[in-house]
KOLKE-216284 format. One record per residue: x, y, z of N, C-alpha, C in turn; residue number from 1. Coordinates in steps of 0.02 Angstrom, whole numbers, padded with zeros to 5 digits. Layout:
N
<pt <X Y Z> <X Y Z> <X Y Z> NUM>;
...
end
This chain:
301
<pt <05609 05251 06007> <05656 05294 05971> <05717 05309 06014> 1>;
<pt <05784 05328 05991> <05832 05315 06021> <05846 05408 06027> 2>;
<pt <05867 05403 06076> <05887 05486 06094> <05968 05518 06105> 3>;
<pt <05983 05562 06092> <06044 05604 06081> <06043 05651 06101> 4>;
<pt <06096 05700 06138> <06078 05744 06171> <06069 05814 06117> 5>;
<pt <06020 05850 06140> <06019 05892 06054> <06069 05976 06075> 6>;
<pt <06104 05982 06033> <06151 06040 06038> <06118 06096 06049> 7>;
<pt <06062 06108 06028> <06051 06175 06030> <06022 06211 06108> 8>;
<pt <06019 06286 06110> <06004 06303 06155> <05940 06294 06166> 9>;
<pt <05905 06312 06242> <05854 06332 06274> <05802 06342 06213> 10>;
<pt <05797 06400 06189> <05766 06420 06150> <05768 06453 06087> 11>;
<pt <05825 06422 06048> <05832 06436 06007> <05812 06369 05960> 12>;
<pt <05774 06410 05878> <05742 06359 05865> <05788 06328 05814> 13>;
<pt <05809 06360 05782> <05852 06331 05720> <05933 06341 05729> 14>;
<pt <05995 06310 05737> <06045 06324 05737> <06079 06338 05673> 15>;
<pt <06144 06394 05660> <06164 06378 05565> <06186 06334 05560> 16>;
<pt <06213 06276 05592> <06225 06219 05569> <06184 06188 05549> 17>;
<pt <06121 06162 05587> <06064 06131 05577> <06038 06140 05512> 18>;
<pt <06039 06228 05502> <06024 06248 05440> <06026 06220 05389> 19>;
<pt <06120 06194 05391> <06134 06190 05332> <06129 06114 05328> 20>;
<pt <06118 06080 05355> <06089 06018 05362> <06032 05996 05322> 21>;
<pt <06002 06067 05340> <05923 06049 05312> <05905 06076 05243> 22>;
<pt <05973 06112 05212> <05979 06127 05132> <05979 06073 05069> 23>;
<pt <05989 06023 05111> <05992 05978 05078> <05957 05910 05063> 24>;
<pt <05885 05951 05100> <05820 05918 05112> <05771 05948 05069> 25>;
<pt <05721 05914 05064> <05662 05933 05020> <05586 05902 05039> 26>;
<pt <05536 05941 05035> <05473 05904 05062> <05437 05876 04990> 27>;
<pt <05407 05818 05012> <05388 05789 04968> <05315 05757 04965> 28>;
<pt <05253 05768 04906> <05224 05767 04920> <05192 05681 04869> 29>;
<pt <05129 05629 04917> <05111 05578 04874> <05085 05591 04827> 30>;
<pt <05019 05633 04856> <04982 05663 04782> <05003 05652 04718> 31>;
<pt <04953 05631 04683> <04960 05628 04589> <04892 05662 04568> 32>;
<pt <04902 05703 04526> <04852 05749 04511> <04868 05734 04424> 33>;
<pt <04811 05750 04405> <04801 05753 04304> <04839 05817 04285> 34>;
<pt <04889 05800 04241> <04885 05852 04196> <04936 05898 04234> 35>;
<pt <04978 05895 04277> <05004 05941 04338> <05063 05960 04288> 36>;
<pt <05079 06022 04269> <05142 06048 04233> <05192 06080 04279> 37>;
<pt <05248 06100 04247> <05290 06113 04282> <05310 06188 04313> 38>;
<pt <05317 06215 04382> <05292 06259 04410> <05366 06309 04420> 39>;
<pt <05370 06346 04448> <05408 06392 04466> <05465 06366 04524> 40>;
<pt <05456 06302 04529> <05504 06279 04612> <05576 06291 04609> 41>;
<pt <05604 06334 04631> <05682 06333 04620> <05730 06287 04672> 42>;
<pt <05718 06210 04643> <05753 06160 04687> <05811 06104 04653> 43>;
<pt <05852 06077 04681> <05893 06037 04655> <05883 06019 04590> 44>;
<pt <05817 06022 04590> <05800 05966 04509> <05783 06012 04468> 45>;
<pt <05785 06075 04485> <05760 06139 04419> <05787 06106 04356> 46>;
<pt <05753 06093 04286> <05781 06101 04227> <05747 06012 04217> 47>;
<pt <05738 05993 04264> <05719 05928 04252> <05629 05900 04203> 48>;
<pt <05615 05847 04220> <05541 05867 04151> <05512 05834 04231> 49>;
<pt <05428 05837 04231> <05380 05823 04270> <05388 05766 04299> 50>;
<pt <05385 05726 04335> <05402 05659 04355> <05338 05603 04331> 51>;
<pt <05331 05576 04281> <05286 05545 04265> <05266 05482 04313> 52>;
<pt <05181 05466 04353> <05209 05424 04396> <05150 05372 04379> 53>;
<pt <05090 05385 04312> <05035 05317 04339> <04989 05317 04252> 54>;
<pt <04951 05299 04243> <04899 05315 04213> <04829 05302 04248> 55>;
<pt <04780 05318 04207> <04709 05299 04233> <04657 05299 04163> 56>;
<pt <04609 05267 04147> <04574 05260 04109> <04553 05345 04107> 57>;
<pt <04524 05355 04029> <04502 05453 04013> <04442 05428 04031> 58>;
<pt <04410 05485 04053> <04341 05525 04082> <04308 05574 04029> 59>;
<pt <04255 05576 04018> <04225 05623 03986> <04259 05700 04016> 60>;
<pt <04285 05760 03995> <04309 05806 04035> <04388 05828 04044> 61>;
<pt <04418 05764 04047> <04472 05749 04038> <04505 05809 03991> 62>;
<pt <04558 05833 03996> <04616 05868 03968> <04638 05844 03922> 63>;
<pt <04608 05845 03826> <04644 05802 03788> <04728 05789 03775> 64>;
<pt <04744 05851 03827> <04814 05861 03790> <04866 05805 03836> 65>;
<pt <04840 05778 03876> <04862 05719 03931> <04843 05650 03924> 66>;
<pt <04817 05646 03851> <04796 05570 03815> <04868 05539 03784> 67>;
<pt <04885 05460 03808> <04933 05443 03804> <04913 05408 03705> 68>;
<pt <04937 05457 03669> <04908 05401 03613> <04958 05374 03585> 69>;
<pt <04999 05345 03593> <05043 05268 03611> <05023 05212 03631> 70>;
<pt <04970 05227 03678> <04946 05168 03697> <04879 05146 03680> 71>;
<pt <04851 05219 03648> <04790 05213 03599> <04788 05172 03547> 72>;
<pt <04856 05187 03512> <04880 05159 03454> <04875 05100 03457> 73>;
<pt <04928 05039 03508> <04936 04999 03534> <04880 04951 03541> 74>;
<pt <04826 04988 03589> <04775 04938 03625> <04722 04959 03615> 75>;
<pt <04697 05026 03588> <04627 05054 03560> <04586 05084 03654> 76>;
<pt <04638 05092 03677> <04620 05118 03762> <04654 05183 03781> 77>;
<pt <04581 05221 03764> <04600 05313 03802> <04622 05321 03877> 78>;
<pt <04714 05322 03900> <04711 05311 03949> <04750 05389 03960> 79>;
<pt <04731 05442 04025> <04752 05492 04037> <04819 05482 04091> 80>;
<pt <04899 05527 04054> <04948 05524 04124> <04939 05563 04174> 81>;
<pt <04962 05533 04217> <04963 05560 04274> <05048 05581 04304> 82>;
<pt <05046 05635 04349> <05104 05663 04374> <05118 05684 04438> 83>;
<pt <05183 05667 04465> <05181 05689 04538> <05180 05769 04537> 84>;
<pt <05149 05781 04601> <05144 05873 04612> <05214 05870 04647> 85>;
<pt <05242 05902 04608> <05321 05896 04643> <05345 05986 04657> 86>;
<pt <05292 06034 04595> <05338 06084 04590> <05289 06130 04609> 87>;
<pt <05328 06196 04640> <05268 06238 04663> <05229 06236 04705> 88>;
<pt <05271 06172 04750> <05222 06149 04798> <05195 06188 04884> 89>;
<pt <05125 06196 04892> <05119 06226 04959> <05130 06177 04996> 90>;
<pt <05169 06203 05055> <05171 06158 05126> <05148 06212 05176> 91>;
<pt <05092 06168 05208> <05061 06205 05281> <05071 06154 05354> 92>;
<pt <05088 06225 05373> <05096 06183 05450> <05050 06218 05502> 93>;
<pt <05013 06171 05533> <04988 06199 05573> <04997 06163 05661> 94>;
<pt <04996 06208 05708> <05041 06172 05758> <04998 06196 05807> 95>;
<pt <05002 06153 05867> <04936 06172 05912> <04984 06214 05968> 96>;
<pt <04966 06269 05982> <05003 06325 06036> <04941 06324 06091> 97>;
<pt <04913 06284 06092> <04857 06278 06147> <04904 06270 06241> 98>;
<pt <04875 06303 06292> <04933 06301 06347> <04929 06239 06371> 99>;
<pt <04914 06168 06355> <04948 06106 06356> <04998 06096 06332> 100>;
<pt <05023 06130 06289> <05087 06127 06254> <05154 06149 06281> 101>;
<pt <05125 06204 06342> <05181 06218 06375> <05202 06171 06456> 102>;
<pt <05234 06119 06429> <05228 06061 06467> <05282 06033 06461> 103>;
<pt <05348 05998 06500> <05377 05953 06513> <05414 05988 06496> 104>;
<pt <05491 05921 06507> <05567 05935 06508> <05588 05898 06469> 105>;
<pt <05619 05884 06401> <05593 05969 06367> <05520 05985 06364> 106>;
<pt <05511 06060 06342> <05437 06072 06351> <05408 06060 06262> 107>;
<pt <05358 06035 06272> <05311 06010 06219> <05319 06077 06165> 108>;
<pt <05303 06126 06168> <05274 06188 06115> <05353 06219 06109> 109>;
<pt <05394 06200 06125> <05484 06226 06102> <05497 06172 06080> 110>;
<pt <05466 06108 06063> <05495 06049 06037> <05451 06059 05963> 111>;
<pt <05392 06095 05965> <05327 06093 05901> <05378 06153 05851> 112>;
<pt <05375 06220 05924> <05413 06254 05844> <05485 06257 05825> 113>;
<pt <05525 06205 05845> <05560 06177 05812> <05533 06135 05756> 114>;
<pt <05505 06091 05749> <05475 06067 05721> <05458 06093 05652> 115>;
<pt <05413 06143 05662> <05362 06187 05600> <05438 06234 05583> 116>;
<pt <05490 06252 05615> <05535 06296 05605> <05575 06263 05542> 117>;
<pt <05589 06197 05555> <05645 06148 05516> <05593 06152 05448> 118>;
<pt <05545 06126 05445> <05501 06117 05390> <05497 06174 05347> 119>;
<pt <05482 06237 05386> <05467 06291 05351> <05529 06299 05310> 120>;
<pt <05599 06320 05344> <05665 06328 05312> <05676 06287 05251> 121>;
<pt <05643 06227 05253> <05663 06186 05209> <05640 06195 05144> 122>;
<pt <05558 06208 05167> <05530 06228 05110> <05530 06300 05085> 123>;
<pt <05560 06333 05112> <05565 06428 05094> <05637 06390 05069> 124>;
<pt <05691 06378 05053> <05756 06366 05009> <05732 06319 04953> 125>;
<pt <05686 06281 04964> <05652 06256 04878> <05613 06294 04856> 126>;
<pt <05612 06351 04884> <05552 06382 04850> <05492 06367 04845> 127>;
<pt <05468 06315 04888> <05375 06324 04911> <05369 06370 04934> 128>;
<pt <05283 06369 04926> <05255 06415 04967> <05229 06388 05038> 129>;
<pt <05268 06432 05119> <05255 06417 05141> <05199 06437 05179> 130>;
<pt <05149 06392 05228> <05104 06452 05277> <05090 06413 05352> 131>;
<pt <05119 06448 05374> <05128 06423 05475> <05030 06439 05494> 132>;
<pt <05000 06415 05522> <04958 06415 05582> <04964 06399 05663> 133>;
<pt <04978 06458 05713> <04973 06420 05783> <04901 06422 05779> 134>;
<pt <04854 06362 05816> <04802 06364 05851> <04793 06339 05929> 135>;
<pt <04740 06351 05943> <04706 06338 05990> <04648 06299 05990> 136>;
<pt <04602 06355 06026> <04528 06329 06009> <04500 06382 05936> 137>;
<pt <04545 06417 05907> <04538 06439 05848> <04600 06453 05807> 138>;
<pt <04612 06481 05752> <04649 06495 05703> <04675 06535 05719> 139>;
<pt <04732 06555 05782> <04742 06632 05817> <04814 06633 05748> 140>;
<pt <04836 06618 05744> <04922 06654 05720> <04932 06618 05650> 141>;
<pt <04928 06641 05616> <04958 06631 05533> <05003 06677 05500> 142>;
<pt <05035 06656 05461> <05067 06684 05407> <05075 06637 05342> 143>;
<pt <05044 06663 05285> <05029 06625 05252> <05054 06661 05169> 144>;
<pt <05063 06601 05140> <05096 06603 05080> <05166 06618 05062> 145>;
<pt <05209 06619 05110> <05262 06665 05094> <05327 06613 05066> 146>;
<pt <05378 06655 05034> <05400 06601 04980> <05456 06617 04992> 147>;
<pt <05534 06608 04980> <05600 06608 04974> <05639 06630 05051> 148>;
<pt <05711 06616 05040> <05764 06611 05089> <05740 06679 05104> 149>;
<pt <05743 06732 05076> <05773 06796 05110> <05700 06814 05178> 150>;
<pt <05649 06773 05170> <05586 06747 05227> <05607 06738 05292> 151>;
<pt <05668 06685 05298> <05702 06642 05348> <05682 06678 05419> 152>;
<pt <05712 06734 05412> <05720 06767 05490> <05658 06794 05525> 153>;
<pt <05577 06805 05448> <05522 06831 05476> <05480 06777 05504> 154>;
<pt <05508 06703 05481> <05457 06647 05490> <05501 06626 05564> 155>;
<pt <05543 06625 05580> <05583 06616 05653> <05537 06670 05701> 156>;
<pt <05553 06724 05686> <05515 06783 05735> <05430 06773 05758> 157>;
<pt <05406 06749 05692> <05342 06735 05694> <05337 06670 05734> 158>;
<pt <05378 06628 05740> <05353 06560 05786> <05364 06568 05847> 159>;
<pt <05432 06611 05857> <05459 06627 05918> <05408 06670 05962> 160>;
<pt <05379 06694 05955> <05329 06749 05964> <05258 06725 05981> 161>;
<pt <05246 06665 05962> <05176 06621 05957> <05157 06601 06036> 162>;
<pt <05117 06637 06065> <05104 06620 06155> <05077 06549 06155> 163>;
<pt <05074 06509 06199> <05056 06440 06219> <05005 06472 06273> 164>;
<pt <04943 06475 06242> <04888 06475 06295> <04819 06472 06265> 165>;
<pt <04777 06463 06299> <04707 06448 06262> <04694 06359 06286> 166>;
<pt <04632 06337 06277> <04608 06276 06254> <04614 06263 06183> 167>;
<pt <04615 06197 06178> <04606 06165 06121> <04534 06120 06106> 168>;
<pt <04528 06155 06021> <04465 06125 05975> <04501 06107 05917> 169>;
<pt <04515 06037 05901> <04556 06034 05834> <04504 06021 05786> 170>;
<pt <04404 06015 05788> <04387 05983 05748> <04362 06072 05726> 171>;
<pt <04366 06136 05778> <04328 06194 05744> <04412 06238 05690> 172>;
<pt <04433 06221 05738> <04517 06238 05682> <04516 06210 05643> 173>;
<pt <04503 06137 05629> <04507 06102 05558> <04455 06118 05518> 174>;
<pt <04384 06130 05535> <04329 06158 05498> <04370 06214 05459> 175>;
<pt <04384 06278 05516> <04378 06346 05474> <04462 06344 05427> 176>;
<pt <04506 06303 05436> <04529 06288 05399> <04550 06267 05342> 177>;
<pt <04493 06210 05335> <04453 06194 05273> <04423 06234 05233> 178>;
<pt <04386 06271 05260> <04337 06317 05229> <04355 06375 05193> 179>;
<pt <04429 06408 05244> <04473 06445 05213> <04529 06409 05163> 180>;
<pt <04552 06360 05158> <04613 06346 05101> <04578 06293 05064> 181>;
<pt <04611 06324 04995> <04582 06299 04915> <04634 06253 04894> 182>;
<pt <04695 06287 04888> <04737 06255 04878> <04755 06197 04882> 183>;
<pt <04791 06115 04861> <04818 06078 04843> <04894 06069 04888> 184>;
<pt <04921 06028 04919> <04973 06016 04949> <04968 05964 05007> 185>;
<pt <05034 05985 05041> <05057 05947 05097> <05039 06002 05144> 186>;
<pt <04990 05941 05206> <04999 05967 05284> <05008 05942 05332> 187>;
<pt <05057 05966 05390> <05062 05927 05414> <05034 05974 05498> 188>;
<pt <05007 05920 05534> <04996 05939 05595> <05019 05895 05647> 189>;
<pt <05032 05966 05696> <05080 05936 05730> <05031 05959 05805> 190>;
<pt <05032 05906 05839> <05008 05905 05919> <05009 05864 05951> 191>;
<pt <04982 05875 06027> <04986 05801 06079> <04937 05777 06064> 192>;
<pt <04878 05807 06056> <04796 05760 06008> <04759 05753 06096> 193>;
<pt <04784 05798 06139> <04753 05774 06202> <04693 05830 06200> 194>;
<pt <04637 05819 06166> <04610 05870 06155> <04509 05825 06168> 195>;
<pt <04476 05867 06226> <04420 05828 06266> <04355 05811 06205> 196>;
<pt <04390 05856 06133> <04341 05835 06081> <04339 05797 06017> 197>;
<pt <04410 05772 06048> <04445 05701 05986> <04484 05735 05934> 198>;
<pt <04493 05693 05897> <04536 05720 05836> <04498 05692 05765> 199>;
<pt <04450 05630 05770> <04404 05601 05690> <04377 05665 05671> 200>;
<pt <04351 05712 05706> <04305 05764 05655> <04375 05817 05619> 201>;
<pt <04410 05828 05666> <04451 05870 05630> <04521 05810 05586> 202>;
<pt <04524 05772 05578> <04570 05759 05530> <04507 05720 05468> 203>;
<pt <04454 05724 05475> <04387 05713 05440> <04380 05786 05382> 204>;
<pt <04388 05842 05418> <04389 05896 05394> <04438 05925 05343> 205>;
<pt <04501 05884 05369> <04566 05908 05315> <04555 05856 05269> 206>;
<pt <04549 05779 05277> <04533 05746 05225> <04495 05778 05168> 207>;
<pt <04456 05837 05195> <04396 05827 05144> <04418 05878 05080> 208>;
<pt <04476 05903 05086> <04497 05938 05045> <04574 05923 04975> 209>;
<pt <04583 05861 05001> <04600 05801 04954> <04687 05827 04980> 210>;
<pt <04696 05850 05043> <04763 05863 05051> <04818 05797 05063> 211>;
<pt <04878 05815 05067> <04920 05760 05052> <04931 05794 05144> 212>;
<pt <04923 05737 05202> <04899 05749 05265> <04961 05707 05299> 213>;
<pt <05007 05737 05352> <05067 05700 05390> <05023 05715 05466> 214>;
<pt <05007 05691 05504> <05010 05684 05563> <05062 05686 05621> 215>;
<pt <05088 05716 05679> <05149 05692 05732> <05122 05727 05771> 216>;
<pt <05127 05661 05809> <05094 05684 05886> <05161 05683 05951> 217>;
<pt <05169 05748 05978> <05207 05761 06014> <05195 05763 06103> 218>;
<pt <05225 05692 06125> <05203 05719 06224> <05256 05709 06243> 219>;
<pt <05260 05747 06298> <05317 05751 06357> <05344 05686 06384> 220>;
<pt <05389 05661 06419> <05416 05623 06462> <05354 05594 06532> 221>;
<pt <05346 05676 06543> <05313 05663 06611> <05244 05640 06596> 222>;
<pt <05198 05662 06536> <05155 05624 06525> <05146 05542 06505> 223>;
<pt <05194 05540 06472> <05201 05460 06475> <05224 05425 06537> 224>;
<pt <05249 05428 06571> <05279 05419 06637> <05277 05451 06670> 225>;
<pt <05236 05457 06710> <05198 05497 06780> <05258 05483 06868> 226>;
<pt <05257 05541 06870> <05284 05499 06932> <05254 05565 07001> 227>;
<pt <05204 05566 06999> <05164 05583 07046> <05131 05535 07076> 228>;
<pt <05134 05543 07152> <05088 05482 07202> <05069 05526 07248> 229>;
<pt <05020 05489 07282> <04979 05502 07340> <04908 05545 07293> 230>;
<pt <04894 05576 07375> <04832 05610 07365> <04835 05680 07312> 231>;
<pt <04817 05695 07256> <04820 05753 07245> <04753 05790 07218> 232>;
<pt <04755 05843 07204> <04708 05894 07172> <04733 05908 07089> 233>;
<pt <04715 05884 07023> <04756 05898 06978> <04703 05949 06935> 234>;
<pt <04719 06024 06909> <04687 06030 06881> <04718 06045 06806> 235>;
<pt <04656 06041 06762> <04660 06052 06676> <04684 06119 06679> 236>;
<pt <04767 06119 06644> <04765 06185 06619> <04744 06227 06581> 237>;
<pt <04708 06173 06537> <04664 06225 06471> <04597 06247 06494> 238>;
<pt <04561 06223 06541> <04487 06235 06567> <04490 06247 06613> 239>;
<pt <04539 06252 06680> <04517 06234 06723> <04470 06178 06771> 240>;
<pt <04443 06134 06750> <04429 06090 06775> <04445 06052 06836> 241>;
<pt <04454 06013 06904> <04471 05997 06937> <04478 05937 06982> 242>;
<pt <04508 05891 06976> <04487 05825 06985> <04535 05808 07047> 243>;
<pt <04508 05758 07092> <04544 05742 07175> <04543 05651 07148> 244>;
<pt <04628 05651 07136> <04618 05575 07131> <04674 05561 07209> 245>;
<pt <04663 05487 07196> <04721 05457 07231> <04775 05417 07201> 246>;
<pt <04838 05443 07176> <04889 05406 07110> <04905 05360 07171> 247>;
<pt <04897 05286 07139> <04936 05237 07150> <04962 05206 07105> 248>;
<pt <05006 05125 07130> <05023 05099 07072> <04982 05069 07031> 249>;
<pt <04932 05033 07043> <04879 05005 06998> <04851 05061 06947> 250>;
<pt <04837 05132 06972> <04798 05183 06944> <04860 05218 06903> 251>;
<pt <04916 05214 06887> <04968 05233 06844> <04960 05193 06791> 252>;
<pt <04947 05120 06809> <04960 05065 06773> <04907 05079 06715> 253>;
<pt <04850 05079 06741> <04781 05102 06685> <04798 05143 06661> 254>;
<pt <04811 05193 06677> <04836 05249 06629> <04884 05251 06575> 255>;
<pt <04945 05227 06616> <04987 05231 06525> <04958 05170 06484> 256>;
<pt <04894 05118 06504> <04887 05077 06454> <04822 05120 06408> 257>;
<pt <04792 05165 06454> <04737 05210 06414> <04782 05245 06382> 258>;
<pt <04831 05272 06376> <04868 05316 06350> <04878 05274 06270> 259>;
<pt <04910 05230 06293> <04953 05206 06234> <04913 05162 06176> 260>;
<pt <04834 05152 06221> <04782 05126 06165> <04739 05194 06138> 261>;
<pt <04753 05245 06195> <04762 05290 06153> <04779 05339 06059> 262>;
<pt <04843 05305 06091> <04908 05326 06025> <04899 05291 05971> 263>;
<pt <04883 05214 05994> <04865 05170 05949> <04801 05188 05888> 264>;
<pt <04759 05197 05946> <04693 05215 05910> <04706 05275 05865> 265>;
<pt <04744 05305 05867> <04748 05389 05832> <04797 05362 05782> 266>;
<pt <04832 05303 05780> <04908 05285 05733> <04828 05256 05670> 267>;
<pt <04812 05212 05706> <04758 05175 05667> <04696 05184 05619> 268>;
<pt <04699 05260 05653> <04627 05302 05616> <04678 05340 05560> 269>;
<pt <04743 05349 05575> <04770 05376 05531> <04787 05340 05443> 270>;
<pt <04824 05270 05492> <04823 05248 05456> <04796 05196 05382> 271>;
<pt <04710 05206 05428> <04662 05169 05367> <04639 05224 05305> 272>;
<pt <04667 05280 05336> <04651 05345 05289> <04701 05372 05249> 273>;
<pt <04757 05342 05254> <04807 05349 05208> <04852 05394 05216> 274>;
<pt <04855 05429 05311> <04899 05485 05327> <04955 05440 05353> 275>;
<pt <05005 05494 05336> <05049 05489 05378> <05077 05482 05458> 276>;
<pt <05078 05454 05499> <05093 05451 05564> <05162 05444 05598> 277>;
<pt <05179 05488 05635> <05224 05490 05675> <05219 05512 05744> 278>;
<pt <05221 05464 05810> <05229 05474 05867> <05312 05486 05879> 279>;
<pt <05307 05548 05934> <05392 05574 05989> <05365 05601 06033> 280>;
<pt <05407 05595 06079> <05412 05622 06147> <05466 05674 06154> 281>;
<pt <05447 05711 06185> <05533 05769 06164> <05581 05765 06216> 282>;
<pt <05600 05708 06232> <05666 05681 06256> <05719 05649 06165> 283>;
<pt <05674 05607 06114> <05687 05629 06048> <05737 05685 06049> 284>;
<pt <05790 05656 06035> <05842 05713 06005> <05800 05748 05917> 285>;
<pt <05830 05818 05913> <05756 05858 05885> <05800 05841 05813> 286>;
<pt <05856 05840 05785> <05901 05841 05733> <05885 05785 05706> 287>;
<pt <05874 05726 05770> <05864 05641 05759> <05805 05662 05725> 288>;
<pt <05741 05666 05749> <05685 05670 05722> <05667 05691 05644> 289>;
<pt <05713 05732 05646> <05692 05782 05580> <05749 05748 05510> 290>;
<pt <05815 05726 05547> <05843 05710 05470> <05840 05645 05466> 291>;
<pt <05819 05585 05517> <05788 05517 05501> <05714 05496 05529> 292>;
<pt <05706 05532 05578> <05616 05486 05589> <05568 05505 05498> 293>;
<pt <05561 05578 05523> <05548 05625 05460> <05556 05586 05382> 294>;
<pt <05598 05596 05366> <05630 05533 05312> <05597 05486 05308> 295>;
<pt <05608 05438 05353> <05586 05373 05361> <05494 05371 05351> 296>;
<pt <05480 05418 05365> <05404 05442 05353> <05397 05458 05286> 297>;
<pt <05423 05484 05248> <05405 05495 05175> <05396 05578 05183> 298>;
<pt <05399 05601 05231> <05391 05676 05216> <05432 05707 05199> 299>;
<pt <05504 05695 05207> <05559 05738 05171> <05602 05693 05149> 300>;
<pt <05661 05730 05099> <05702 05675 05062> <05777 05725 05049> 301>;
end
């Protein structure tokens, strides 16, 4: 990915320019659901009719009022339409504030809530409903459901505010996650995935709730490119743990290739399951990311 230097300050997450950049964006979800009518969304397309996008053979159960009989007529075949969930739509973000995150130049967890910041804005001016999660090794920081512009400045405060510390469990966050949301939508999670208990059980867990699922995995510079040598003592900032290696060049070499079959392996599990994937490093100019990687992903338009 090609990088730009990004305007904004230190720590500020959203600029008003950026803002208004991102007014003119919309999140978008694959999902096709039966029978989906038209919801409360106050977005570009208000006034417009449902987006018709498939059929499927009727089911015993089935919604008669979604029987295409045109084509009954036609071919003597009960087939039910189908529609994109376009309106009314929830978007959740959930972003890992675990203290691995507070890492590199730029630092990893000021690059995430930028991230969840741009998304949220986007979707509070269409009028979704939005709901932030920081985690850890649990569900520490939410705000959830909240809907329109005049939101803007409580969902900034609330990210700004989100500490980077704790270990990370993404498969017991994705459990009680699950267990808590009913709801239908787009989620997207956002982390480095450097987590000692994998990531299959917990993106196993959000699957199981038929969500429309974006993946982006965010690491530093210095993790991909190490430039520590000699003898050292390195320890885990999330556990404490403590390990005495000796960095050389051969032992760098294994590493960014474990790393990057790593990434692979996590692009791959994503992608036989039908998520979305996006790898950055937050040298990624953050504007780049969000009004073309983003895009180019299918998550916003």
């Amino acid at each position: 990915m090609a990088s730009v230097p990004d305007q904004q300050h230190d720590h500020e997450l959203l600029s008003p320019e950026f803002m208004t950049k991102l007014e003119q964006l919309e999140i978008l979800t694959r999902k096709i659901f039966v029978g989906r009518t038209k919801g409360e969304r106050r977005s570009k397309r208000k006034g417009e009719s449902v987006e018709f996008a498939d059929y499927r053979n009727y089911v015993v159960g089935d919604d008669l009022r979604f029987l295409d009989w045109n084509i009954y007529a036609r071919h003597e075949r009960l087939m039910i339409k189908l529609f994109m969930e376009e309106e009314d739509l929830n978007v959740t973000v959930l972003m890992d504030c675990s203290k691995s995150m507070d890492w590199g130049d730029p630092n990893k967890g000021l690059y995430v809530k930028r991230i969840a910041a741009a998304l949220a804005y986007i979707g509070l001016v269409n009028y979704d409903r939005v709901s932030l999660y920081g985690f850890s090794d649990t569900l520490a920081h939410e705000m959830r459901g909240v809907r329109g512009r005049r939101l803007v400045s409580q969902v900034i405060k609330f990210l700004q505010d989100i500490p980077l510390e704790g270990g990370s469990n993404l498969s017991a966050v994705a459990k009680s996650f699950a267990i808590r949301h009913r709801g239908k939508g787009v989620v997207i999670l956002i982390s480095d995935f450097m987590d000692k208990g994998g990531y299959a059980d917990g993106i196993r867990y959000l699957l199981s709730r038929d969500l429309d699922l974006y993946v982006i995995q965010v690491l530093a510079p210095e993790e991909i490119d190490p430039t520590l040598r000699g003898d050292l003592k390195l320890r885990d900032v999330e556990d404490e743990d403590l390990a005495e290696v000796t960095i050389s060049q051969p032992l760098l070499k294994k590493y960014k290739q474990n790393l990057t079959a790593y990434c692979q392996d996590l692009k791959n599990h994503c992608t036989r399951r039908g998520i979305s994937y996006l790898f950055t490093n937050t040298r990624v100019a953050f504007d780049v990311l969000v009004m073309s990687y983003l895009r180019q992903r299918g998550l916003l338009r």
